[in-house]
C-alpha positions, 0 to 999 in steps of 0.5 A, spaced: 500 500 500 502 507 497 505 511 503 500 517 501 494 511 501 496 509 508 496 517 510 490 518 507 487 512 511 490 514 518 487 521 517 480 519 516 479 514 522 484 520 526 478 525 525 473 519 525 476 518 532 476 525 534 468 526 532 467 520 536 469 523 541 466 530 541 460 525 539 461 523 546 463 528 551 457 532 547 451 527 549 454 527 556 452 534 557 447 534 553 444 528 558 446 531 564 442 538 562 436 533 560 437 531 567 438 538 571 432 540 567 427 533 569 430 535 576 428 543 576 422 541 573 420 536 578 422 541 584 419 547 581 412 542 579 412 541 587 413 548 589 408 551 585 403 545 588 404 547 595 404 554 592 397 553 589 394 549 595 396 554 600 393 560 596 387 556 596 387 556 604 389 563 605 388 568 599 382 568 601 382 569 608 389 571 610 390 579 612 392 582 606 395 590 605 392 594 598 396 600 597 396 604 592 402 607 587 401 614 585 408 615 581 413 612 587 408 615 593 404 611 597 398 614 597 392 610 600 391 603 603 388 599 607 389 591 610 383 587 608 382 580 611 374 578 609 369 583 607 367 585 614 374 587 616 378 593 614 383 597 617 384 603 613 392 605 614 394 613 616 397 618 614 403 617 618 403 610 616 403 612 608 409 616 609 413 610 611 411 606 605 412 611 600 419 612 604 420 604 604 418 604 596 423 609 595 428 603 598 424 597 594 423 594 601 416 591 600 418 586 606 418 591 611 411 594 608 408 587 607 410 587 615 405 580 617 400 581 612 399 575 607 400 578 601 402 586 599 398 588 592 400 594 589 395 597 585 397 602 579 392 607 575 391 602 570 387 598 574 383 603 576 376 602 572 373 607 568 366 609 573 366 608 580 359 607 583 358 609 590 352 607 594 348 612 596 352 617 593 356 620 586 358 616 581 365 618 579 369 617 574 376 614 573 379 622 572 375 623 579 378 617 583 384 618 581 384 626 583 381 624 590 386 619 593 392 623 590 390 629 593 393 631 600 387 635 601 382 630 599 376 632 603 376 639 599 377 635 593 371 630 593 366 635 595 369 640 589 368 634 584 361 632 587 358 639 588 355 637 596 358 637 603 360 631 606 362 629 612 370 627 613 373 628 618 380 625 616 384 626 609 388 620 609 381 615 611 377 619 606 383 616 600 382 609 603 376 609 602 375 611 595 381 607 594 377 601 596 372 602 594 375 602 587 379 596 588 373 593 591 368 595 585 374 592 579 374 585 583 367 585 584 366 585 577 371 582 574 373 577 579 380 573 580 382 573 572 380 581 573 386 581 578 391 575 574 389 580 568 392 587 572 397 582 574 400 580 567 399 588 564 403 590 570 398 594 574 399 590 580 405 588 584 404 582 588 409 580 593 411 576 595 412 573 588 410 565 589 411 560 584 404 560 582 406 569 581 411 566 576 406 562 572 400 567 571 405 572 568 406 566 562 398 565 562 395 566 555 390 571 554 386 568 550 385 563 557 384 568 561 379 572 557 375 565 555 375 563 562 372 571 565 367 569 560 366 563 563 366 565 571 
């Protein structure tokens, strides 16, 4: 056999052993990604079944606070457990939020509550009905728990005296009465919805949190059509 037939040979199996190996060491990896990959899957497929059973339990019934983010400062909130208990938060307590939400400290300001929803203009709906009172437009809410002097703004808006004692509480209040009225209509998709436009921030962020921001919002429409 020709010494160039010889190397020509030598060089082929060389490269055909050198593509073996890179054939194998490639499988390897890609075997030990597909692993990590099962494993995170699983872990994480665990975490979100607990995630879900304790939101059934808790979501509920658990404290949670309600703050509202006018651009950076915390303007009015309350910590609502079920519908007959409400605890409105105070001026000085506004103060404190809006000083930890400059920080990113949302820890602090979700203190014992279950959860902390931060709610945003965006999810504000575009009337508010008040029972027994003026129906007020997104505009006008906005206006009212924004406003320092949120007495005197109401009742230029709806043209009547009311009684108020306090300019915090009375933000509270309309500001509740907002959310309250949105989920009444809208329900736990109207949330999921807000949730995924970035309307409101809910810490702490859970695995099941995770989830709903991937929700397709063809679903999530059907599914509100459905409730």
């Amino acid at each position: 056999m020709e010494l160039g037939t010889i190397i020509i040979i030598v060089i082929l199996v060389a490269i055909f052993a050198i593509f073996l190996k890179l054939f194998k060491k490639i499988m390897k990896a890609l075997a030990f990604t597909i692993l990590i990959f099962a494993v995170f899957n699983l872990v994480f497929g665990y975490l979100l079944y607990k995630d879900i059973e304790d939101l059934k339990e808790n979501f509920g019934t658990a404290p949670k606070l309600f703050v509202y983010d006018n651009n950076g400062s915390i303007t009015a909130g309350a910590i609502i457990k079920n519908e007959s208990e409400v605890t409105f938060i105070t001026q000085e307590e506004q103060e404190e939020y809006t000083k930890l939400y400059g920080e990113n400290n949302l820890e602090e300001i979700r203190g014992d509550n279950y959860k902390l929803l931060i709610i945003k203009e965006g999810f504000i709906q575009e009337e508010l009905d008040i029972e027994d009172g003026p129906t007020l437009t997104k505009k006008e809410v906005i206006e009212i728990i924004t406003s320092e002097n949120s007495i005197e703004t109401f009742q230029s808006i709806v043209g009547e005296e009311f009684v108020f004692e306090d300019d915090a509480e009375l933000r509270d209040q309309v500001f509740m009465m907002s959310v309250g009225s949105a989920l009444d209509e809208g329900g736990s998709i109207y949330l999921i919805q807000q949730y995924k436009e970035d309307n409101v921030i809910i810490y702490k962020k859970t695995p099941a949190f995770i989830v709903m921001k991937f929700a397709p919002n063809f679903l999530l429409k059907t599914m509100g059509k459905v409730a």
